[in-house]
C-alpha positions in Angstrom: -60.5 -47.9 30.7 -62.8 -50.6 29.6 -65.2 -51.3 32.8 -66.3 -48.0 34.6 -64.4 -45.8 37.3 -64.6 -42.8 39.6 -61.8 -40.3 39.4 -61.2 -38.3 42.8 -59.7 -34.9 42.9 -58.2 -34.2 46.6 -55.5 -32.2 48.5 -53.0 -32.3 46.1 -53.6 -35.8 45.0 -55.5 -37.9 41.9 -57.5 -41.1 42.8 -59.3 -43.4 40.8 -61.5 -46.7 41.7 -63.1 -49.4 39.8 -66.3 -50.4 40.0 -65.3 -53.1 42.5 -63.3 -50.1 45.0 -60.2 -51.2 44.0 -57.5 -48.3 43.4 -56.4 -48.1 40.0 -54.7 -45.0 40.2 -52.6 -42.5 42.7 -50.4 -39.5 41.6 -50.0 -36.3 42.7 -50.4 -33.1 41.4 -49.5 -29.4 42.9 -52.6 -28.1 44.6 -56.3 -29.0 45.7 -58.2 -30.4 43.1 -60.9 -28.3 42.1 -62.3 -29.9 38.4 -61.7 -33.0 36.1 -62.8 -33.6 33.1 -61.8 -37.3 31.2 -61.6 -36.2 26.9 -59.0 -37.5 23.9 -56.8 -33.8 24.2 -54.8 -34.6 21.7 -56.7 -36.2 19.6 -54.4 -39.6 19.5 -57.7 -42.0 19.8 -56.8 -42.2 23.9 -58.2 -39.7 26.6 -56.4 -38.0 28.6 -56.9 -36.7 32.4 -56.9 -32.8 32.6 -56.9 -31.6 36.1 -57.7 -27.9 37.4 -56.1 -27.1 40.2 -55.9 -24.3 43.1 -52.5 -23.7 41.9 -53.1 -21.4 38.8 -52.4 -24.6 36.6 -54.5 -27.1 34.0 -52.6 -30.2 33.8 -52.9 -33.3 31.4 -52.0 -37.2 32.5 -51.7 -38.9 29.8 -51.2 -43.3 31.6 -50.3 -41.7 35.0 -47.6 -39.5 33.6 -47.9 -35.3 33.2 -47.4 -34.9 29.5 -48.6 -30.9 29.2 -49.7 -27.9 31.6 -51.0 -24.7 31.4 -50.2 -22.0 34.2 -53.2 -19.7 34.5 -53.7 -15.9 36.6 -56.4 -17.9 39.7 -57.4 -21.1 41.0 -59.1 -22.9 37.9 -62.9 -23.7 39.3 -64.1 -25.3 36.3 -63.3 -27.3 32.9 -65.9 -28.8 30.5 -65.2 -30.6 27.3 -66.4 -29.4 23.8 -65.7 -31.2 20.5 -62.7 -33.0 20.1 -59.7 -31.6 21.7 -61.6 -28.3 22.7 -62.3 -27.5 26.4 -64.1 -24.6 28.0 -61.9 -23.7 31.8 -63.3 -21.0 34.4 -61.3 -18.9 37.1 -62.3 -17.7 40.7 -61.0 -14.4 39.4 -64.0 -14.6 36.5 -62.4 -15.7 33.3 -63.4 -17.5 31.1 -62.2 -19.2 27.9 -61.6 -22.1 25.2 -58.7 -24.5 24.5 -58.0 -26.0 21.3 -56.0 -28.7 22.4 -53.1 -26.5 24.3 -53.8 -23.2 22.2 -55.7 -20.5 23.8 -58.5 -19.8 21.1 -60.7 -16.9 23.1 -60.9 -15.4 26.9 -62.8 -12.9 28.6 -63.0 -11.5 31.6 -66.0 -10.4 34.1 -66.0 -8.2 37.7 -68.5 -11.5 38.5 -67.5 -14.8 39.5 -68.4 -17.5 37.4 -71.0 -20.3 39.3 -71.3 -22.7 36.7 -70.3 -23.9 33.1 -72.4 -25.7 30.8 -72.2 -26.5 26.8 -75.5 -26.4 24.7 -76.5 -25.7 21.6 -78.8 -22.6 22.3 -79.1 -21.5 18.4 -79.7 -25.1 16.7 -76.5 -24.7 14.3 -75.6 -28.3 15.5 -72.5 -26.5 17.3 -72.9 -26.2 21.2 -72.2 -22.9 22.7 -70.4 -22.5 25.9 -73.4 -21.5 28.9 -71.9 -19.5 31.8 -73.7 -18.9 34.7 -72.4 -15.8 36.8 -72.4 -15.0 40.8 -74.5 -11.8 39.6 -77.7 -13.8 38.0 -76.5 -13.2 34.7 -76.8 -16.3 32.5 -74.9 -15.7 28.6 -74.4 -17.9 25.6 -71.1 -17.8 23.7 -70.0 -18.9 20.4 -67.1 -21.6 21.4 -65.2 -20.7 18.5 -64.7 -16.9 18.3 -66.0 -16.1 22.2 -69.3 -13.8 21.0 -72.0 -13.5 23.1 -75.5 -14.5 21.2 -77.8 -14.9 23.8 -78.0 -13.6 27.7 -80.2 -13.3 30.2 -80.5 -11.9 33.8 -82.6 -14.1 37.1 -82.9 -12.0 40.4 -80.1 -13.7 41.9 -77.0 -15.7 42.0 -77.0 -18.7 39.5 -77.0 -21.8 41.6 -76.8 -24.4 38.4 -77.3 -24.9 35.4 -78.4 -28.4 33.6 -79.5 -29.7 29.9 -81.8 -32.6 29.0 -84.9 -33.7 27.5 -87.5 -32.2 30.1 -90.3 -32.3 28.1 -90.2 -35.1 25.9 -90.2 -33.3 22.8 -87.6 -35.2 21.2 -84.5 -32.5 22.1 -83.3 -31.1 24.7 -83.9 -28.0 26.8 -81.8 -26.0 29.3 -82.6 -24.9 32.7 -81.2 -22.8 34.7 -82.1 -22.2 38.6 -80.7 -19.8 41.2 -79.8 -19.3 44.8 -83.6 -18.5 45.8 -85.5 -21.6 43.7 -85.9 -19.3 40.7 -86.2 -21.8 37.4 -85.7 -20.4 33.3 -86.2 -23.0 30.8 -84.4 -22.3 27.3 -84.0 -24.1 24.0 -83.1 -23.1 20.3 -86.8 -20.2 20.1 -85.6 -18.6 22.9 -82.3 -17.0 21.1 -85.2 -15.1 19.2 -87.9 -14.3 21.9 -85.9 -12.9 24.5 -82.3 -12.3 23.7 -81.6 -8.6 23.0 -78.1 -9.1 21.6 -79.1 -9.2 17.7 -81.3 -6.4 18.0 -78.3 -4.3 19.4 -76.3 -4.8 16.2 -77.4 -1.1 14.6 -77.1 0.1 18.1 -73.6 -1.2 18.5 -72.9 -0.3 14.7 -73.8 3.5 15.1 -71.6 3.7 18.2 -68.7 2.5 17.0 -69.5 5.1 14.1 -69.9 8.2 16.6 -66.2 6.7 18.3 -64.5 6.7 14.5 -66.3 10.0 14.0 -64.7 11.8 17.2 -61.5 10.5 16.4 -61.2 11.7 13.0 -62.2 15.6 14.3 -59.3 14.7 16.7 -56.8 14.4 14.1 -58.5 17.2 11.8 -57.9 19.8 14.7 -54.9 19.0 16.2 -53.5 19.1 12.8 -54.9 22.4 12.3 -53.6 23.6 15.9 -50.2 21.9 15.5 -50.4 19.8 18.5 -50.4 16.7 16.8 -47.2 14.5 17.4 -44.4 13.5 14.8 -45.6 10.5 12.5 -42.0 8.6 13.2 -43.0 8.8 16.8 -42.2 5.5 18.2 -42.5 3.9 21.4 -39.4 1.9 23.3 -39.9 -0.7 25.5 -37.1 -1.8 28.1 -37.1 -4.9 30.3 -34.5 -5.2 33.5 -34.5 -6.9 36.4 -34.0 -4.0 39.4 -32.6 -4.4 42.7 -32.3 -0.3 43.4 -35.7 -0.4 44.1 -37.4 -0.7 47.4 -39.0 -3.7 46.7 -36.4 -6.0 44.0 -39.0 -6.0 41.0 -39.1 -6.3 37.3 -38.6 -2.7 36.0 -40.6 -2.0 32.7 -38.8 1.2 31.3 -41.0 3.3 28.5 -39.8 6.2 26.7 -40.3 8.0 23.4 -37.5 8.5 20.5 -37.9 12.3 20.6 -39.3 14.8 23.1 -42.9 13.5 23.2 -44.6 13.3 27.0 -45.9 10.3 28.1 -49.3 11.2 29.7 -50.3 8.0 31.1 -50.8 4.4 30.9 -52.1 1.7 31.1 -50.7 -1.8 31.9 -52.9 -5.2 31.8 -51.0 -8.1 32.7 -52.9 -11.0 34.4 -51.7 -12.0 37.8 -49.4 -9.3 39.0 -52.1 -6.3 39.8 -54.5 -7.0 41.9 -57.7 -5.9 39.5 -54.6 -7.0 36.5 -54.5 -3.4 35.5 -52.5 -0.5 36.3 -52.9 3.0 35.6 -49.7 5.1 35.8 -50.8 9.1 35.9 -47.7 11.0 36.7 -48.3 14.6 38.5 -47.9 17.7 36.2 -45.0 18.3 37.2 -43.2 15.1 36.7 -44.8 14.2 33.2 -42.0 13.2 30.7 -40.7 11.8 28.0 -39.5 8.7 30.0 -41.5 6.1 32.5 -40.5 3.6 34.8 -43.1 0.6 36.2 -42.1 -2.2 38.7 -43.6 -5.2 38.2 -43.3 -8.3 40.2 -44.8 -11.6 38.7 -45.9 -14.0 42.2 -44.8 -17.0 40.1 -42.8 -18.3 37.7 -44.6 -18.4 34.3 -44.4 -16.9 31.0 -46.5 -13.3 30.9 -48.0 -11.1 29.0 -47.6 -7.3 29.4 -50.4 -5.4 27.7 -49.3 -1.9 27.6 -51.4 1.4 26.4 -49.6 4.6 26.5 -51.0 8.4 25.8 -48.3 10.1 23.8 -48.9 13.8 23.5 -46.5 16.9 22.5 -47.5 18.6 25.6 -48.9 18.3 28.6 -51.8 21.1 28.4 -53.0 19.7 25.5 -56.5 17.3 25.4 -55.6 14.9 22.5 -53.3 12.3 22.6 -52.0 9.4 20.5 -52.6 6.2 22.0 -49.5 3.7 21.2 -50.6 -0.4 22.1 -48.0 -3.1 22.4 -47.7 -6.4 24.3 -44.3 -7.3 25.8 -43.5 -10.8 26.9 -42.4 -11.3 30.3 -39.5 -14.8 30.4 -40.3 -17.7 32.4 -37.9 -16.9 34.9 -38.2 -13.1 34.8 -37.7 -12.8 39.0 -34.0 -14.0 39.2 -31.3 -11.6 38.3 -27.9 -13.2 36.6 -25.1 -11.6 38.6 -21.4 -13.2 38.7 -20.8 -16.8 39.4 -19.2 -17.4 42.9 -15.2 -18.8 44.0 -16.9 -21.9 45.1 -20.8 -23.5 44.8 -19.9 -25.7 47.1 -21.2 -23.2 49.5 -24.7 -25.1 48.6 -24.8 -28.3 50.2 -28.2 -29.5 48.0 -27.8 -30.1 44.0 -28.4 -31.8 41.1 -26.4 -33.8 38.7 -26.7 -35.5 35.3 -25.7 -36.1 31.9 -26.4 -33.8 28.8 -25.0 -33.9 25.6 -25.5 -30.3 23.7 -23.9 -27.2 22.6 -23.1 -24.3 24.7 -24.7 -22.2 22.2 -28.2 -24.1 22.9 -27.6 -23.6 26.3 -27.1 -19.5 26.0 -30.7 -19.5 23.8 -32.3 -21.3 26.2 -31.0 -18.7 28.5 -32.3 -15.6 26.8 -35.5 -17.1 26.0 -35.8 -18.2 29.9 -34.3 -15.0 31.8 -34.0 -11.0 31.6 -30.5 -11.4 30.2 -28.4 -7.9 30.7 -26.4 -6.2 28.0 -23.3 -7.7 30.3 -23.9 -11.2 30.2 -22.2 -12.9 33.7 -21.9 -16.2 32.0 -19.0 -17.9 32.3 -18.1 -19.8 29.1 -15.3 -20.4 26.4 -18.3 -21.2 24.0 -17.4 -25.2 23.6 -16.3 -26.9 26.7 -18.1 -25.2 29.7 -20.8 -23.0 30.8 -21.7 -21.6 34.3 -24.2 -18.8 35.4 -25.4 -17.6 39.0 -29.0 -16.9 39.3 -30.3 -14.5 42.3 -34.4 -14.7 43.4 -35.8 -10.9 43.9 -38.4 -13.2 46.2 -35.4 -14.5 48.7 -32.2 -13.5 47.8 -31.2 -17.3 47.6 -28.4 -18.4 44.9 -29.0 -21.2 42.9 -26.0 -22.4 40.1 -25.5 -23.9 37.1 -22.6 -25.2 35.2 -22.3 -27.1 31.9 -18.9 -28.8 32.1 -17.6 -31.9 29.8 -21.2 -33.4 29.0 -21.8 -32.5 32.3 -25.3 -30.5 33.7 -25.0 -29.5 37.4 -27.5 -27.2 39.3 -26.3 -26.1 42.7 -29.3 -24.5 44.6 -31.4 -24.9 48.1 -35.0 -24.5 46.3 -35.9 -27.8 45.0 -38.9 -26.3 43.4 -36.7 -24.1 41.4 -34.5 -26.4 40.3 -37.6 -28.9 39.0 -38.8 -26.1 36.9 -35.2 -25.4 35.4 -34.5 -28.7 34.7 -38.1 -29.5 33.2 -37.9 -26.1 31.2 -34.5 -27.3 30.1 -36.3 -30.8 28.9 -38.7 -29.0 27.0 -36.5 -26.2 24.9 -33.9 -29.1 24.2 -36.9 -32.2 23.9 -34.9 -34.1 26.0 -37.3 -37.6 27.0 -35.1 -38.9 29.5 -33.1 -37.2 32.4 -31.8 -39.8 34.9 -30.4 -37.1 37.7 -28.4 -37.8 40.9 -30.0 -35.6 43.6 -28.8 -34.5 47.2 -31.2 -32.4 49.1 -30.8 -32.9 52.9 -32.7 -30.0 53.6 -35.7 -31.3 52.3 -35.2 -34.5 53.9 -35.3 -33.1 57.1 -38.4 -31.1 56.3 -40.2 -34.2 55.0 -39.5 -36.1 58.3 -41.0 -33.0 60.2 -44.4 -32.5 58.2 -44.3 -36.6 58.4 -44.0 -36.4 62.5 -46.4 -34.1 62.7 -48.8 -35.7 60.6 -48.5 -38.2 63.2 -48.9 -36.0 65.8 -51.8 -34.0 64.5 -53.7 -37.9 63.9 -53.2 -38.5 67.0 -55.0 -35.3 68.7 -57.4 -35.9 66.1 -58.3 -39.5 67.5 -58.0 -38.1 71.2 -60.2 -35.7 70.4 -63.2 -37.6 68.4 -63.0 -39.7 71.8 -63.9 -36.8 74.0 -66.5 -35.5 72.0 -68.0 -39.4 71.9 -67.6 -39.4 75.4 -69.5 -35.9 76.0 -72.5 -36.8 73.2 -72.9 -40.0 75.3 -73.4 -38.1 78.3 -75.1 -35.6 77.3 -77.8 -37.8 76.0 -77.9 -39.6 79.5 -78.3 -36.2 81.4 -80.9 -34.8 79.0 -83.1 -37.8 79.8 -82.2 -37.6 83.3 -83.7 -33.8 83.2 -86.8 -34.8 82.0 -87.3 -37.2 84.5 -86.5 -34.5 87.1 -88.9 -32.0 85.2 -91.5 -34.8 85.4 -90.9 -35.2 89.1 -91.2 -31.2 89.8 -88.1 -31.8 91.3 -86.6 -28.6 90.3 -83.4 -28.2 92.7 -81.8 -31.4 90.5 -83.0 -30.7 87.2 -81.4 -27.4 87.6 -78.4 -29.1 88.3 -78.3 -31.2 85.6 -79.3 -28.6 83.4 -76.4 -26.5 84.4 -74.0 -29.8 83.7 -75.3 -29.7 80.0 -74.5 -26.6 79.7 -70.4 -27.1 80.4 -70.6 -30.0 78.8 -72.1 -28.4 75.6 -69.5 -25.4 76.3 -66.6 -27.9 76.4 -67.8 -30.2 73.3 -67.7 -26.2 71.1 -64.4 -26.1 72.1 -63.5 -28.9 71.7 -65.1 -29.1 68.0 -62.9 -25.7 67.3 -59.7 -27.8 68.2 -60.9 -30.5 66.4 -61.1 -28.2 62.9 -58.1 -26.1 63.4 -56.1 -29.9 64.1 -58.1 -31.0 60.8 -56.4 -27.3 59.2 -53.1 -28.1 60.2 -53.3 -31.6 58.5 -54.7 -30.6 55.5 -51.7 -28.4 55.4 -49.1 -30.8 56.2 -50.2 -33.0 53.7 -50.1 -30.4 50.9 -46.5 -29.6 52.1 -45.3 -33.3 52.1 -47.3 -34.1 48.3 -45.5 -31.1 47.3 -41.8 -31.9 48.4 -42.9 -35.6 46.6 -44.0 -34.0 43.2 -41.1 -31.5 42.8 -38.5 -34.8 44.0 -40.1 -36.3 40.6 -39.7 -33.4 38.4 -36.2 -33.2 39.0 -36.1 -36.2 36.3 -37.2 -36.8 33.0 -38.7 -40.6 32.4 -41.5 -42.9 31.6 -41.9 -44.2 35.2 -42.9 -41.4 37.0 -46.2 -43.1 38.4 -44.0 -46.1 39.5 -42.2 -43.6 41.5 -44.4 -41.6 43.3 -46.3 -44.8 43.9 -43.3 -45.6 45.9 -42.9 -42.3 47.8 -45.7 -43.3 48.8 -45.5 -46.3 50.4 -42.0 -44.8 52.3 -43.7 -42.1 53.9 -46.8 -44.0 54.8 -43.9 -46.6 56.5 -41.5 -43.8 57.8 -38.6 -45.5 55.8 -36.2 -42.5 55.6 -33.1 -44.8 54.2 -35.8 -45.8 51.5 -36.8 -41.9 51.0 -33.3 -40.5 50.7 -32.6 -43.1 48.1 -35.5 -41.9 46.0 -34.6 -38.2 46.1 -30.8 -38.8 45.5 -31.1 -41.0 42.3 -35.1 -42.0 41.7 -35.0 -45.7 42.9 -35.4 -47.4 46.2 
């Protein structure tokens, strides 16, 4: 943009404004807006928008268009650009971490929520580090290439912001930080030596980790001795299903051992499906054995990482154990279970049609890359002509189809959100740039002439009620006045009773203000249901004019043109 502009992040939407309040841009993304930062991503001489959102995800629009995202484990509450194609992101759950362009270089994680990001260069290197002020006072200094801490530092309370510039005019900057109660710390490049304890730990931290490797070696020395120590071609077997025998349909993570070993415990990190992200299995005495089952069930529909830790021990009276790590990778689509492809999909009455010119065998990697695929495949195929496979949610037991038949890609299925994500995951694994679908969800058409009716509706109330309230702070006023003049008076008996009238009134104009924000509530919500049904209509295709598109979804739902809005979800033009 050559002259300047405002971006504005909002419920579910992207706006922008020249300097003259025209609109120069509207698109929508998939939750509330809670950061944007404006930076050259990819380092192509352009910026780039990247937009955190309350939806897990960090998005990039690159001219109006989505061109990369990134699903995270919370609501993304801040983003800050580094050097070129580097960015610093923070979550409400108290992550935080570095980009290099889309590559995750570093993350950590804190029981504190994170306030407030800021870059600056704390140890005059000429590289800025990332600044992080926490919810507990703490205020630390990381290296924004390998994530170590070089400086911290502790205020009584909650960091309320944090901000760098030349404060006094000394020719560089300086870095202050303030809190919740008015406490101010000023910091610049002699403060990494003055007051940060974190060199002067190193021999500390070096003579622990020696005591740690020390203990450790004593444990393998006795239980050698003892014979308690375990086989050395002990290995550890990982099994990923997708279960409906349990109580609750779930991802079942099976672990055993390739001889009689006893697992003890473990340990599971995986970011998003526990609550605190880890689990610890401890099996009763009598039920320890060589063989574990864990259910896991991912709330969305994103690629995860299982971080598993497992105490492997010959017995269970025994003290010492081995501890066995390994990560397992959870597929995209891990929640839906291939069973056998139904007599007729016509059952569904919503789908999605269009032309794709591949192999079948393409189509069966992207399918084990994608899904838990069982040892008994379901797919239909004859390997060259056609393709079909049934997916089932563990979420809602709904069916969704897809066949591949004579250059032709259908997807049979109720959830349009689903089928966006197939089809864009299918763009992506094949690099397909164009996907001109033909689309019939009637469904969702009646759903967005609902949320659009009571949109109406709710604006409405909304004007009905800022009248009343008007109405009551006018009259108010004119009784308050009228209550002096009374008190002035001594004429008690009437200012008493227009006293008492003040009082309902002010009783009625609560109330009325509690309508008023539970009205403004419902909305909000409505709005986020009807941005959402337009952004998953445009994902359901593959092209250059997206912008053009939701620009016109738009304008149909702000004129209630239904004939124009069916058009748009069955083939993408009015």
């Amino acid at each position: 943009m050559k002259d300047p502009a405002i971006i504005i992040g909002g419920n579910c939407s992207i706006q922008a404004f020249d300097y003259k309040g025209n609109e120069i841009l509207w698109t929508v993304t998939g939750d509330n807006v809670r950061s944007i930062i404006v930076m050259d991503v990819d380092l192509d001489g352009s910026n780039e928008i990247l937009v955190g959102s309350d939806d897990y995800e960090i998005r990039e629009f690159k001219d109006d268009i989505i061109v990369n995202e990134i699903s995270e484990t919370s609501s993304i509450c801040s983003l800050i650009h580094f050097s070129p194609g580097r960015f610093a992101y923070a979550l409400d759950n108290g992550t935080v971490g570095v980009y290099d362009k889309f590559r995750r270089v570093w993350r950590v994680k804190s029981k504190s929520s994170v306030n407030f990001l800021e870059k600056y260069d704390l140890d005059g290197d000429g590289k800025e580090e990332l600044i992080t002020g926490w919810s507990n006072g703490k205020v630390d200094a990381r290296n924004s290439i390998t994530g170590e801490v070089i400086f911290r530092d502790v205020l009584s309370t909650s960091i309320a912001g944090i901000v760098v510039g030349d404060y006094r005019r000394a020719g560089k900057c300086q870095m202050i930080v303030i809190s919740t109660t008015g406490e101010v710390r000023g910091y610049d490049n002699t403060s990494l030596k003055v007051e940060s304890g974190v060199q002067t730990n190193v021999v500390h931290d070096l003579l622990q980790k020696r005591q740690i490797l020390m203990a450790e070696l004593n444990n393998y020395t006795k239980a050698s001795h003892e014979g308690h120590g375990i086989p050395g071609d002990t290995r550890l077997i990982t099994e990923v299903s997708v279960s409906e025998e349990t109580i609750d349909p779930c991802v079942l993570l099976k672990l055993s051992t390739n001889n009689s070993m006893i697992l003890k415990a473990v340990t599971i990190f995986a970011e998003g499906i526990f609550e605190d992200e880890t689990q610890v299995i401890h099996p009763k005495r009598d039920n320890v054995s060589s063989e574990l089952n864990i259910s896991l069930i991912p709330p969305k529909d994103i690629l995860l990482d299982i971080h598993i830790r497992a105490f492997v021990g010959s017995s269970v009276d025994i003290d010492q154990f081995h501890v066995f790590e390994l990560t397992r990778q959870l597929p995209k689509f891990s929640m839906y279970l291939l069973v056998n492809y139904p007599e007729n999909e016509d059952v569904l009455q919503s789908y999605v049609k269009f032309r794709l010119v591949e192999r079948v065998q393409r189509l069966d990697l992207w399918l084990s890359q994608n899904f838990i695929v069982p040892q008994t495949t379901p797919v239909k195929s004859d390997g060259q002509h056609f393709w079909k496979i049934a997916i089932k949610s563990l979420r809602d037991s709904s069916l969704t189809c897809i066949t591949f038949e004579k250059e032709m890609m259908s997807i049979f299925s109720e959830n349009i959100n689903l089928t966006a994500d197939i089809i864009q995951s299918l763009a992506s694994y094949l690099n397909l740039d164009q996907i001109d679908s033909l689309a019939e969800f009637p469904k969702v058409l009646d759903d967005l002439w609902r949320n659009m009716q009571t949109v109406k509706t709710l604006q409405q109330n909304s004007i009905k009620l800022n009248t009343s309230i008007a109405d009551s702070s006018t009259l108010l006023k004119n009784l308050i006045v009228q209550a002096e003049d009374f008190r002035l008076l001594n004429d008690v008996f009437n200012m008493e009773k227009c006293l008492n009238e003040i009082y309902l009134i002010d009783k009625q104009m609560i109330q009325n203000h509690q309508v008023t924000c539970e009205n403004h509530e419902q909305l909000l919500a409505t709005l986020k249901k009807i941005n959402t049904i337009i952004q998953n209509a445009s994902r359901i295709r593959v092209n250059n004019n997206k912008t053009e598109i939701i620009t016109t979804y738009r304008q149909a739902v702000a004129s209630e043109n239904m004939t124009i809005l069916k058009k748009l979800i069955e083939s993408g033009n009015k």
